[in-house]
Every structure is written in C-alpha cells, then in structure tokens.
N, C-alpha and C positions, 0 to 999 in steps of 0.2 A: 550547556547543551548546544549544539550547534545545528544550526537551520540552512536550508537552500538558499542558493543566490537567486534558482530559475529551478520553474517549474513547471514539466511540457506533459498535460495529459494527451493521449493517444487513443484509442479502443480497444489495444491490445498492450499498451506496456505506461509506465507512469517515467519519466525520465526528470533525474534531480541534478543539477548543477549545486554544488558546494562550495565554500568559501575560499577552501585549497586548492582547488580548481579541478578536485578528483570527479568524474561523473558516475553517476548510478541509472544503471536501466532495470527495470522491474518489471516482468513481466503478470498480465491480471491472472493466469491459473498460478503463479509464485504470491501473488500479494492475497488472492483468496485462499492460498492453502494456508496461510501464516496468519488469515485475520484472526484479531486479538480478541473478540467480543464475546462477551456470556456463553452464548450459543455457541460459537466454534469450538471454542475453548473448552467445554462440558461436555461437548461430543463425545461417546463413550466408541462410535467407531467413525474416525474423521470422514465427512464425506469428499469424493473427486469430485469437482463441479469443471466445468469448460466453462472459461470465464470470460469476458471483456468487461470495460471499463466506462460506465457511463457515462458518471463526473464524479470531481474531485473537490474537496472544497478545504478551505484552510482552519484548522480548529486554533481557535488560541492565538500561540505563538511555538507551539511544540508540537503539532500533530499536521493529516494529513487524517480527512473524512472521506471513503473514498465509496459511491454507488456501482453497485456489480450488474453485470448482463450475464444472463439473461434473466434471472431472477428480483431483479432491484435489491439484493439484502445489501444495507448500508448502517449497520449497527457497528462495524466495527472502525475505533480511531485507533490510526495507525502514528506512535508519536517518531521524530525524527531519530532519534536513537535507531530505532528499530528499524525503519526505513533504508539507511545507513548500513547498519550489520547485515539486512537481509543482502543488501550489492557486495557487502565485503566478500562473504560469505558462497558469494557467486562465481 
C-alpha cells in the first residue's frame, strides 16, 4: 500500500504528496461525497452536503480521519488506496 510523503490539510481541499512524486488535491464536497463510513454508505438517497474540512488526523499507517464542516461528522476513515484513486480518477 502506499502512503504520502506530505500532507497539507486546508478548509477547503486535503493535498497529498506521494512517494512518486505524483500530487493529489481533494477537494471537502469530493471527500464527503465518497466518505466510506456506515452512515454514508447506507444512505438509501446520498446526501449533498457543502462541505469544508476541519481537521485531519492519521489513522494507523493506512488511512486518513478526516472532521467535516459544517456539521463535525467524522465517522468516516478514509484509507490511502482510496485517497489515491479518488485524485486518479479526477
């Protein structure tokens, strides 16, 4: 699996440097549309949230915990795999 070199939280976008020197920017209504957690995931109709980004915290050595604005929901870990594919993908 592979993990950031650097990692820049912002209010509005989470930015990862990588080992290959490829960069990813993520924006918070992109990272709350994709959070992974029970709740989102279960959503039988997804919600749009306007999102910012409080803070961020390191799980493990695989993930990324990240606190949303304006609501605080922070249930979802976001692992770098997924991190990764959501910038590919962009």
């Amino acid at each position: 699996m592979e993990t950031p070199v650097r990692i820049e939280v912002k209010p509005a976008a989470i930015d990862l440097v990588w080992a290959d020197g490829a960069t990813t920017r993520l924006d918070a209504s992109t990272l709350r549309a994709a959070c992974p957690c029970a709740a989102c995931k279960g959503a039988a109709v997804p919600r749009v949230v306007a999102a910012g980004i409080l803070s961020a915290r390191v799980v493990g050595d695989y993930a990324l915990g990240i606190t949303f604005a304006p609501d605080g929901h922070a249930t979802g870990i976001f692992p770098y795999d997924l991190l990764r594919s959501l910038g590919d993908a962009a």
